[in-house]
C-alpha positions in Angstrom: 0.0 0.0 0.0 1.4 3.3 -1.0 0.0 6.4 1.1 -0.9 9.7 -1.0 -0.8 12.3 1.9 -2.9 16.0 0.3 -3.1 18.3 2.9 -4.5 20.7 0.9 -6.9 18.8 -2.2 -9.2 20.9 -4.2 -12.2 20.7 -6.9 -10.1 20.8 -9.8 -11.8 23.0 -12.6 -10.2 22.9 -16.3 -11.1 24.9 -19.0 -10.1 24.7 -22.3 -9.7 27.4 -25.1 -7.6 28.5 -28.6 -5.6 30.8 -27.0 -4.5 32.2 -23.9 -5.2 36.5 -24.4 -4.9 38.5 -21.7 -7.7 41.5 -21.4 -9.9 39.5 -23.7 -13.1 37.0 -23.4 -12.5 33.7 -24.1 -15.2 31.3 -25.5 -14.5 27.9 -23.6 -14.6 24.6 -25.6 -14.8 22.2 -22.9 -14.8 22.1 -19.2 -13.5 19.4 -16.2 -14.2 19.1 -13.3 -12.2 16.4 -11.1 -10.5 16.1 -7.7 -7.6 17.5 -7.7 -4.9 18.8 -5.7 -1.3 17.7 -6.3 -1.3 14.7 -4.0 -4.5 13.6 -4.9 -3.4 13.7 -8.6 -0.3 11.2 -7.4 -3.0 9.3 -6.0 -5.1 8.8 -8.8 -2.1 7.9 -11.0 -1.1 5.4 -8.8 -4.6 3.7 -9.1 -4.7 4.1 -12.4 -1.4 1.9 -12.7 -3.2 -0.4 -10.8 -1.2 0.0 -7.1 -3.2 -0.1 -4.1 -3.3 3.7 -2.6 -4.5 5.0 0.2 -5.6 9.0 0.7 -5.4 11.4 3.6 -5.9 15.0 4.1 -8.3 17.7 4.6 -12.1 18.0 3.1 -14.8 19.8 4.2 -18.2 21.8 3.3 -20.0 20.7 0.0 -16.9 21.2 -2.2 -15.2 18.3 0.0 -18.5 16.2 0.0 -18.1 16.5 -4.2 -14.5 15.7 -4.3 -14.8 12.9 -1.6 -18.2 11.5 -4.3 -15.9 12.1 -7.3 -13.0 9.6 -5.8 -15.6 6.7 -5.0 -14.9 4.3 -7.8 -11.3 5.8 -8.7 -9.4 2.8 -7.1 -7.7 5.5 -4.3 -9.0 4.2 -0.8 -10.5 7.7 1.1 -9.4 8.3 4.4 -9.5 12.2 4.4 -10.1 14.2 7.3 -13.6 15.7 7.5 -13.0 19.3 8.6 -15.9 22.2 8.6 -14.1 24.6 6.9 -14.6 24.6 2.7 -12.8 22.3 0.2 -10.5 25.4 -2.1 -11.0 25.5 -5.6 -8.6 25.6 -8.5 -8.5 26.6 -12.4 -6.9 25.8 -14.7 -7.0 27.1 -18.4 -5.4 25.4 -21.5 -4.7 26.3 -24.7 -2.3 24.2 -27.1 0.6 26.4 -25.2 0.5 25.8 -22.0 -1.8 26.0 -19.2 -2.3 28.7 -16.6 -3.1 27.5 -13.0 -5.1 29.8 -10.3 -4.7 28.1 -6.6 -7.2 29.6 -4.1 -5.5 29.1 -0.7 -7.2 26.6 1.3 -9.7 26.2 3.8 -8.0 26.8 7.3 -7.3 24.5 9.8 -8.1 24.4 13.7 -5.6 22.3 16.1 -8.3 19.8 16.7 -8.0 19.5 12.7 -4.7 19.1 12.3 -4.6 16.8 15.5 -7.5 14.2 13.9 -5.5 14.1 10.6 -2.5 13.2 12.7 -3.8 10.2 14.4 -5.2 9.0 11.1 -1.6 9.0 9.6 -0.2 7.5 12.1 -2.6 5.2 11.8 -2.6 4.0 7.9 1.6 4.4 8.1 1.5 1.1 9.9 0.5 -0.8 6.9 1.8 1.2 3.9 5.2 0.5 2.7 5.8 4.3 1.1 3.9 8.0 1.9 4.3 10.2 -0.9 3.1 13.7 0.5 2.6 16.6 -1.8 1.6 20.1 -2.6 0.6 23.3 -0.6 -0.6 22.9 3.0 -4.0 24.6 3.5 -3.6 28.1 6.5 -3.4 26.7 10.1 -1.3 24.3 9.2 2.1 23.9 11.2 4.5 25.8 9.6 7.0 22.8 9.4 3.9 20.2 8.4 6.1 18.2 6.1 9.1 17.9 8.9 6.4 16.5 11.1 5.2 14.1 8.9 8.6 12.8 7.7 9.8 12.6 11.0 6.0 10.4 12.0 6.7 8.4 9.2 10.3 7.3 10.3 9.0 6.3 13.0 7.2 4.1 11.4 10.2 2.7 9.2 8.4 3.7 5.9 9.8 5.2 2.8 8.8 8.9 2.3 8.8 10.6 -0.7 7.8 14.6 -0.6 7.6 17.1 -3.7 7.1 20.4 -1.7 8.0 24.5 -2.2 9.2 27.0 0.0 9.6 26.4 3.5 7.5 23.3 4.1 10.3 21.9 0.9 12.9 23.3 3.4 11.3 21.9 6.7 11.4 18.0 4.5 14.4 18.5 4.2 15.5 19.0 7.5 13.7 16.1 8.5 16.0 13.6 5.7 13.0 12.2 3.6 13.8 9.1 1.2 13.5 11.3 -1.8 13.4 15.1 -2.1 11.4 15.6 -5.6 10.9 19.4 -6.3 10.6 21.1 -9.6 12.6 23.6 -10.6 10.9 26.5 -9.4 10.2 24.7 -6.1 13.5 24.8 -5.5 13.9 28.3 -6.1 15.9 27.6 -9.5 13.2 28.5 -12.4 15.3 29.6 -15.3 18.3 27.5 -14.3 19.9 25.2 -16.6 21.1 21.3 -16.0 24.6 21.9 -14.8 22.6 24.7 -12.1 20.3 22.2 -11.2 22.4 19.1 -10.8 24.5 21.0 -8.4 21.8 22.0 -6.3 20.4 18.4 -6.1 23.9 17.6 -5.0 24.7 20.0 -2.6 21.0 19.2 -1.1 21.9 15.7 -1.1 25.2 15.5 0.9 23.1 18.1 3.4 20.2 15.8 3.5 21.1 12.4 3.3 18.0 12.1 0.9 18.2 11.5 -2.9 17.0 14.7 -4.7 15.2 14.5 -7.8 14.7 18.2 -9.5 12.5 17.7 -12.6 12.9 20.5 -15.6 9.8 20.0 -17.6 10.6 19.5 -21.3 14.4 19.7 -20.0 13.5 16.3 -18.6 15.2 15.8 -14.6 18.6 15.5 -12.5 19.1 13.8 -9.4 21.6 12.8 -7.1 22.1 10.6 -3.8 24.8 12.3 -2.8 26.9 9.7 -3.9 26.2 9.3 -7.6 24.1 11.6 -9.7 21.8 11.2 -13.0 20.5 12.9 -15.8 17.1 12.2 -17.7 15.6 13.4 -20.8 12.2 12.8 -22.4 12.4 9.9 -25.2 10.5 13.3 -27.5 8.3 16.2 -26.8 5.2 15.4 -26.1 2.3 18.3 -26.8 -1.3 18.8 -24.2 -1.8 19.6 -21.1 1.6 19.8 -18.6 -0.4 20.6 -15.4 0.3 17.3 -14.1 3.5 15.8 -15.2 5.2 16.6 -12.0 2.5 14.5 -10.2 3.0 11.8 -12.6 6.6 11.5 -11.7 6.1 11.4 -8.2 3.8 8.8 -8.3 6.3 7.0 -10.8 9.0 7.4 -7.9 6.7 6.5 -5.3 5.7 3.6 -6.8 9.4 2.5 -8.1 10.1 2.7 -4.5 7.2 0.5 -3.2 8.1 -2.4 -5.3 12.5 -1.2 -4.2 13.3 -0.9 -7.7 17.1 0.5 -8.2 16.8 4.2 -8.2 18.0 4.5 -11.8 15.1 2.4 -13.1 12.7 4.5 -10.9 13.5 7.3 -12.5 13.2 6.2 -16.4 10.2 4.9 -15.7 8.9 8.3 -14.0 9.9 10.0 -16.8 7.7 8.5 -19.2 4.9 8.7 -16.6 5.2 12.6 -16.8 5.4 12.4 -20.5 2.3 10.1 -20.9 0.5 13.0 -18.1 1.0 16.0 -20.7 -1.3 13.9 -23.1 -3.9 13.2 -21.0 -6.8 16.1 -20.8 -6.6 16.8 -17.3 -4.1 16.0 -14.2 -3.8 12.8 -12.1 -4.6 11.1 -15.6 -2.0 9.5 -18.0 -2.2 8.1 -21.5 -1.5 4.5 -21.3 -0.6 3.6 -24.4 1.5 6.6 -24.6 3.0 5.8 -21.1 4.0 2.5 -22.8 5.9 3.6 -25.7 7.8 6.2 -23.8 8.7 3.6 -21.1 10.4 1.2 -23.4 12.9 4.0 -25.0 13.3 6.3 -21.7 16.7 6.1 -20.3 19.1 7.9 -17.3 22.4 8.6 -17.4 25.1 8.4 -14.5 26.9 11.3 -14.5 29.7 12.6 -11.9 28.6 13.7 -8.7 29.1 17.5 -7.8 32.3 18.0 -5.2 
């Protein structure tokens, strides 16, 4: 069992248009509506491969009551935290560009909240073999969430895997997760290069003790255990919808890391997970077939570790 930890899910609204103008009115071809939320978007990759998952987090008010109807069926087991505060809201608008994301911030917590979901964690971390945690933490959250959580999970002796920003990426990292996975923005390095990138998954590595994997987009990844490092590209471009290609690869590494595959492996095979996402109309969804092609011709390569 894998454990998807979203501290901070949301209804997921997509719309789709031509182009992208700012200032104008856009006429909307089609609209989705899903759960979303970046760890539930892990989640509901994970089922789709077919692994056994298991949800936790926040939901509340009718928009939680909608997401938590929407998941029945999905193949993700819901153990979310009911909370009385509202489930947020996102959209997300697409054109054949790129797609442009607006986050509302969350419902916020109480201590009671925060202590319910707690006990719940510890709880289902008894029987799962990984927690992937991911995403924004909703207000009233502890400032350190993601330390916390690391640290409960250690306890526990499972693997952890956390794609996180800002401070709570910081507070992981503290704590010595498995795997570190940021993008590059996450990791405060948007416009940076390869070479920039592999030495900051290096430097973060030897600091950590945790392998850090920084994906790039279409620049593919770079990671490092502190010990050796890799590169990835994608096998080719693929066009859609990127929203939820980092997701993808976090469930890929997740799940390469349930079934203790070696870490280059994990890695390929995430790759082509995120590719297979950007074809697929809306997040936590890949295209299988797609997935299947650019698994058998994704590779890593070993390069140097920084000094």
């Amino acid at each position: 069992m894998i454990l998807a930890v979203c501290l901070n899910p949301a209804v997921d609204v997509t719309y789709v248009v031509d182009a992208v103008r700012p200032g104008a009115s856009h006429q909307v071809s089609t609209v989705h509506r899903r759960p979303g939320g970046k760890g539930v978007n892990v989640a509901r990759v994970l089922a789709q491969l077919g692994e056994p998952v298991t949800l936790c987090g926040f939901a509340g008010g009718a928009p939680g009551r909608w997401l938590r109807a929407a998941l029945a069926g999905s193949g993700v087991i819901d153990r979310l935290t009911e909370i009385e505060a509202g489930t947020r809201q996102t959209i997300t608008v697409v054109d054949d560009a790129d797609a442009t994301v607006f986050n509302e911030p969350g419902p916020p917590l109480t201590t009671d909240d925060w202590t319910r979901f707690t006990e719940t964690f510890d709880e289902l971390a008894k029987t799962c073999e990984v927690a992937v945690m991911s995403g924004s933490v909703p207000p009233g959250a502890p400032g350190d969430a993601y330390g916390l959580l690391v640290r409960r999970a250690k306890h526990h002796k499972i693997t952890t895997v956390v794609d996180a920003s800002g401070s709570q990426m910081l507070a992981a990292a503290e704590a010595g997760p498995t795997v570190l996975a940021p993008n590059r923005a996450e990791a405060g390095l948007p416009d940076a290069g390869p070479a920039s990138l592999f030495a900051a998954a290096s430097t973060l590595a030897g600091r950590t003790g945790s392998a850090v994997v920084i994906s790039a987009g279409r620049d593919g990844l770079v990671a490092s255990d502190g010990r050796h490092g890799w590169t990835a590209t994608p096998p080719r471009q693929v066009s859609g919808n990127p929203t939820g290609a980092g997701d993808a690869l976090t469930a890929g590494i997740a799940r390469g890391l349930a079934h203790r595959s070696p870490l280059p492996d994990v890695l390929a095979d995430a790759m082509a997970l995120a590719g297979a996402a950007v074809a697929a109309p809306v997040a936590g969804q890949i295209d299988e077939p797609l997935y299947r092609e650019l698994a058998a011709s994704s590779s890593v390569q070993e390069v140097a570790p920084c000094p």
